[in-house]
C-alpha positions in Angstrom: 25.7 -61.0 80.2 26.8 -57.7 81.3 29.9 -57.8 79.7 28.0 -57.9 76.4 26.1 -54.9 77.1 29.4 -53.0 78.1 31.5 -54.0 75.0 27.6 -53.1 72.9 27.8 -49.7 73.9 31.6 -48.8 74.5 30.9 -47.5 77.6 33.6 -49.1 79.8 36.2 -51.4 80.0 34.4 -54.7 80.6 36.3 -55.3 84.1 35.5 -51.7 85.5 31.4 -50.6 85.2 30.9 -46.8 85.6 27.3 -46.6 85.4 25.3 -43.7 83.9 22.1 -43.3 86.3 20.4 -39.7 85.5 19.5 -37.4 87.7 15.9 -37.0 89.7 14.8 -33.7 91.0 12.9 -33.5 94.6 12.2 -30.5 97.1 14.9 -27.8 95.4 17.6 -30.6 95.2 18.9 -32.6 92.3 19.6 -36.2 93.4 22.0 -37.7 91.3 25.5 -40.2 90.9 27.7 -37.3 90.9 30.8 -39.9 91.3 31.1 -43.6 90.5 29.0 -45.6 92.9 28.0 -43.2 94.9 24.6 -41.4 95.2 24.3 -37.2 96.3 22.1 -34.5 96.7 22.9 -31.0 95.3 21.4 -28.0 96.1 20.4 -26.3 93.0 19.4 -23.4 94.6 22.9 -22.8 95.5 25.7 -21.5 92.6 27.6 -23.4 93.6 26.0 -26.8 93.4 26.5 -27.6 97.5 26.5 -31.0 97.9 24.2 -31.8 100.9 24.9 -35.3 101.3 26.8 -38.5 99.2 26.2 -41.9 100.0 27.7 -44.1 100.4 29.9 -43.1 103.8 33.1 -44.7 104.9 32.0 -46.5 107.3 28.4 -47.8 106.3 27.7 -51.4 105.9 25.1 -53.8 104.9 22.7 -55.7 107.6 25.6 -58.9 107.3 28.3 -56.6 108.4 29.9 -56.2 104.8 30.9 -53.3 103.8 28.4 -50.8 101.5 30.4 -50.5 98.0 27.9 -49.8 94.6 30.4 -49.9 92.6 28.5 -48.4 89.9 25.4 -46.8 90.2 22.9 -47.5 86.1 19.8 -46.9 88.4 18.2 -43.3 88.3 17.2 -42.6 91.8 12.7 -42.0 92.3 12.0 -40.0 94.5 8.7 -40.9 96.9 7.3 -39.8 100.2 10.5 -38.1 100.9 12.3 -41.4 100.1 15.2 -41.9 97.7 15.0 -45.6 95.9 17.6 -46.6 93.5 19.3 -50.0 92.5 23.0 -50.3 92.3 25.7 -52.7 90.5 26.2 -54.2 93.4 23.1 -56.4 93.6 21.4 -53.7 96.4 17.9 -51.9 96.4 18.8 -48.6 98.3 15.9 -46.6 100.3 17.7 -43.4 101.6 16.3 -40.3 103.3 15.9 -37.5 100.9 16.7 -35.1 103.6 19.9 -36.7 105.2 20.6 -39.6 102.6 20.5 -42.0 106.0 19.4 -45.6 105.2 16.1 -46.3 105.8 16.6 -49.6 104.1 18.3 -51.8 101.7 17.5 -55.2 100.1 19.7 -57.8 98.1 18.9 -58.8 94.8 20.9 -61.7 93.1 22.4 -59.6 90.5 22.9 -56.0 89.1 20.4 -53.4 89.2 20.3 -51.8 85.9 17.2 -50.5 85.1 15.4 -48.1 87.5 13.2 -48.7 90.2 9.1 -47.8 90.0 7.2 -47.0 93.0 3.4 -46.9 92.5 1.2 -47.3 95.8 3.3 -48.6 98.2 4.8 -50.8 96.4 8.5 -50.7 94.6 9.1 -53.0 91.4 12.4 -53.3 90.4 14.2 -55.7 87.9 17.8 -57.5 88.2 20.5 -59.2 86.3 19.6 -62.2 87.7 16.1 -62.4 85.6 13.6 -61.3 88.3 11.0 -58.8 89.0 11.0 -58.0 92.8 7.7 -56.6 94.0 8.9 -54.9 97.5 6.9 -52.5 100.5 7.9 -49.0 99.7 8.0 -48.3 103.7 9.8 -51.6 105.2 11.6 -53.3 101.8 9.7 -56.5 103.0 8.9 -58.5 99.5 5.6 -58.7 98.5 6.6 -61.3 95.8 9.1 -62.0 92.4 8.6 -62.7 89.2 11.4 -65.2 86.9 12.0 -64.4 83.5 14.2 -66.5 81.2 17.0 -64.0 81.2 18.4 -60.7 82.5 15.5 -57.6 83.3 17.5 -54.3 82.2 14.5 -52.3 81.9 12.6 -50.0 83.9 9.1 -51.8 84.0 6.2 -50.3 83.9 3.1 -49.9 85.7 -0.2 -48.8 85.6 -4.0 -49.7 85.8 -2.7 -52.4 88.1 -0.6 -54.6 85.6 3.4 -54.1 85.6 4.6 -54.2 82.4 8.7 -55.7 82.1 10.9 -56.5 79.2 13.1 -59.1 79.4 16.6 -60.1 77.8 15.1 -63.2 77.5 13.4 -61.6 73.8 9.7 -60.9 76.0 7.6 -59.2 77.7 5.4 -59.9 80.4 1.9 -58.0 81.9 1.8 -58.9 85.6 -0.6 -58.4 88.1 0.6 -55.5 90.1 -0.6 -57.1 93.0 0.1 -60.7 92.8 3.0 -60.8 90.5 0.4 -63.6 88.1 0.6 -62.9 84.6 -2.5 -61.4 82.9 -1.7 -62.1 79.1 -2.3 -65.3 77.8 1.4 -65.6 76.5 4.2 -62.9 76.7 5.0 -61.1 73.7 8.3 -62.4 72.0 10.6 -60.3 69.8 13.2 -61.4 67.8 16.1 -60.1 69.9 16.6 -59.4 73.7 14.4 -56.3 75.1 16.1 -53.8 77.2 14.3 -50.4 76.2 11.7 -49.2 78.9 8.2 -49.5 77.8 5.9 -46.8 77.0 2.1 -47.1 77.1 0.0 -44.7 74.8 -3.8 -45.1 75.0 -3.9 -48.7 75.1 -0.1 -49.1 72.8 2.5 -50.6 74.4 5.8 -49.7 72.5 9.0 -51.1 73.6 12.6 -51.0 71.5 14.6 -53.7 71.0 18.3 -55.0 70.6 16.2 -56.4 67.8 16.6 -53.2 66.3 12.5 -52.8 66.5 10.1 -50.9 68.0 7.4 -53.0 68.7 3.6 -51.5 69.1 1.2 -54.2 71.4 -1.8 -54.1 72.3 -1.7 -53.3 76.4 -4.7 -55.6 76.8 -3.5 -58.8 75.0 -0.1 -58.6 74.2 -0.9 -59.0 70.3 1.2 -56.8 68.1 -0.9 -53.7 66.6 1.3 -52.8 63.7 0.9 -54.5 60.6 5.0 -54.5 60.7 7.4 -53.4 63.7 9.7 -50.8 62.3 13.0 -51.3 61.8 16.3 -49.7 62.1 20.1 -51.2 61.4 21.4 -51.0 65.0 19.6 -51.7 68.8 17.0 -49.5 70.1 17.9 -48.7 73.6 16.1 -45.5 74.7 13.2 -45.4 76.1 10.3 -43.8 73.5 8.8 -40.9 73.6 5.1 -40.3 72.2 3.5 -36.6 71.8 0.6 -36.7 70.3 0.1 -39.4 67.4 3.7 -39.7 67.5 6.6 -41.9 68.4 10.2 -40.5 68.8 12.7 -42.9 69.6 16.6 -43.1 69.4 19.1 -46.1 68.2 22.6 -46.5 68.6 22.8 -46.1 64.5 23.2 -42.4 65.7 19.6 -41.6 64.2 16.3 -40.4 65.9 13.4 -41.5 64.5 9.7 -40.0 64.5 7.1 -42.7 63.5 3.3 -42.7 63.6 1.8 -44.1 66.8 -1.1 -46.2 65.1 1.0 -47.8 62.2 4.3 -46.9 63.0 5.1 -45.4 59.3 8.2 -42.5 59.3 6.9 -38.8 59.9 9.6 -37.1 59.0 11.6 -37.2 55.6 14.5 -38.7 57.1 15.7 -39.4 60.6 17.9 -36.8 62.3 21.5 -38.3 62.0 23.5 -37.3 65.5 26.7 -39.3 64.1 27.0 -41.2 67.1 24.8 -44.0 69.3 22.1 -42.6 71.0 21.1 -44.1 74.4 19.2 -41.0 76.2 15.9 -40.5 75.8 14.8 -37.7 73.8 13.0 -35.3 75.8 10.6 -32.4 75.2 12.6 -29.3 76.3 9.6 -26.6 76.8 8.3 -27.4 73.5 11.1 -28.3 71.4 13.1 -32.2 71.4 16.2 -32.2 73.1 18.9 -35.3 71.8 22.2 -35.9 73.2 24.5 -38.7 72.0 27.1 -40.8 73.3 29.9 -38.0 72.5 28.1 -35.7 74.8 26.7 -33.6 71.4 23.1 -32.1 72.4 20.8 -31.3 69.7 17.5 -29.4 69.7 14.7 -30.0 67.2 11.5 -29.2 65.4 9.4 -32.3 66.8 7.0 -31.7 63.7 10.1 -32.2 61.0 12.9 -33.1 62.7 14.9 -29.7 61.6 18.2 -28.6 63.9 17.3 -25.7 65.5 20.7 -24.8 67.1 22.9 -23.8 64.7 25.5 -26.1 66.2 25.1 -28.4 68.9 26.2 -28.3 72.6 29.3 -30.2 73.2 29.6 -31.5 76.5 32.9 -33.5 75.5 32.2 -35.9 78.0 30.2 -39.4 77.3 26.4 -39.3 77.5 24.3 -42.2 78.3 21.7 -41.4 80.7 18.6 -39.7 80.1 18.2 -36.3 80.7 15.7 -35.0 82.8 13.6 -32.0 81.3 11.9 -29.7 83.6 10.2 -26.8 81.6 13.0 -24.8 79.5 15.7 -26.6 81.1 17.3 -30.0 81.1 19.8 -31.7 83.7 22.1 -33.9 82.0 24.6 -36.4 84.4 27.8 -37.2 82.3 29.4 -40.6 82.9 32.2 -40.1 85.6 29.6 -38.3 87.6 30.0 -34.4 86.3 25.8 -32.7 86.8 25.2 -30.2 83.6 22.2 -28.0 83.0 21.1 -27.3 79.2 19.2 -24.2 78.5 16.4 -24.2 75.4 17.9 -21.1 74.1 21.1 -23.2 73.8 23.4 -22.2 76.9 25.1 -24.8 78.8 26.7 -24.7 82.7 28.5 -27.0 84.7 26.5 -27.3 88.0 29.0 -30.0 89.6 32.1 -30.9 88.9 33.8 -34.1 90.0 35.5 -34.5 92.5 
């Protein structure tokens, strides 16, 4: 399965994953996969980018005396009472001291970690390759329970008012007791192609993009579909959506970014903004403008009310993009694939805060 999703989005050879986690910023430092399989914290108080720590070490090891190797890291770390949680090819949910990067845990899964891990009251819900939900302590990574789907779980799941929300390569999603792991909707929702986007919920809308090419609006309650149609694209939608307001703003690997009306999911610009290459990052609200990078590593800003370039010319990174950036007022942090940490400025400057090694 994974092969398919590496050969989808040229983003590796299918024998070698590189991963593209993004970057998480806690306490002055960036946390981030600044080389393949391996997690760090930069200090981005420092010119300089210091690295304070990397993880793995040489000599670490997991509890059965094998030796600690990600191999690729797709997870973005979360950051939570000073803990570091993040999911790795290797199969491994990682808890790490944010100070030190020590282990303070580390659980098996029975398959890559792809999408990213959630911690919301103690609890840490994370999806794997091998189709289930885990539902672990935040403190000890002693499982509170798991949930099967009928296929690989490569998206971030969701949760809040007490029900996790997951998509599924197996064409669904599922609303799950937070506590309990039981299901809450009478049936899942079922698209038409497998579901790897992250959901977003929106007073009461759940929207979630699909290797369906759709963006599917559903009722949070039910699971019943709100819009009259889904909208469709020609190519998947992987990112994750982004609503402001009344509307949805949303990326395909057509290249285009879309801006569609929250209640009936009709276009609100004239035309989609056309990056000429896939987009797999989120969009993301840069102060108040929408910042879009592609695959190439091109970074465009726009109007979010008419979808007009306002660079003159985009940023080029020249390095593959895949992960989403992380916005934090007039500044992004972009991770490049390979590992190299960028800041992106709204009035359009660019710096290289790590290099690597």
């Amino acid at each position: 399965m994974l092969s398919t999703l590496f050969l989808a989005t040229a983003c590796t050879g299918i024998a070698r994953p590189e991963g593209w986690a993004g970057p998480t910023l806690a306490d002055n430092r960036l946390v981030a996969s600044i080389e393949r399989g391996k997690m760090a914290a930069v200090d981005i108080e420092d010119s300089s980018g210091k690295v304070i720590w990397r993880f793995p070490l040489k000599d670490q090891r997991h509890p059965d005396g094998g030796k600690i190797d990600p191999e690729a890291i797709y997870s973005t770390p979360v950051v939570a009472d000073s803990t570091v949680y993040f999911g790795a090819y290797d199969g491994w949910l990682y808890a790490l001291d944010l100070a030190s990067g020590d282990i303070r845990w580390q659980v098996e899964t029975g398959g890559p970690i792809i999408g990213n891990a959630v911690v919301q009251d103690g609890v840490v819900y994370v999806g794997s390759e091998d189709g289930r939900l885990y539902a672990l302590d935040a403190a000890s990574g002693q499982e509170r329970w798991r949930f099967k789907s009928g296929d690989s779980i490569w998206a971030t799941p969701l949760v809040a008012d007490g029900v996790v929300y997951v998509a599924s390569m197996d064409k669904k999603v599922y609303a799950l007791d937070a506590a309990s792991g039981e299901e809450r909707w009478d049936k899942p929702f079922k698209a038409k192609g497998g579901l790897a986007s992250t959901p977003v919920l929106t007073d009461g809308t759940l929207l979630v993009g699909g290797l369906d090419s759709r963006i599917h609006a559903l009722d949070a309650a039910s699971g019943e579909e709100r819009w009259d149609e889904p909208f469709k694209a020609d190519d998947w939608f992987w990112t994750r959506p982004l609503v402001l307001g009344d509307t949805v703003y949303a990326g395909s690997l057509n290249g285009k970014v879309y801006a569609l009306d929250v209640n009936d999911g009709t276009p609100k610009w004239e035309q989609p903004f056309d990056t000429g290459a896939p987009v797999r990052a989120a969009p993301v609200l840069l102060d108040d403008v929408l910042l879009i990078a592609n695959r190439k590593g091109e970074l465009y800003e726009l109007d979010p009310q008419n979808g007009q370039l306002l660079w003159p010319l985009p940023i080029e990174l020249a390095e593959t993009v895949l992960s989403d950036p992380l916005a934090q007022g007039a500044t992004a942090y972009i991770s490049a694939q390979g590992g190299d940490l960028f800041t992106v400025s709204k009035d359009g400057s660019s710096k290289l805060l790590v290099l690597t090694d």
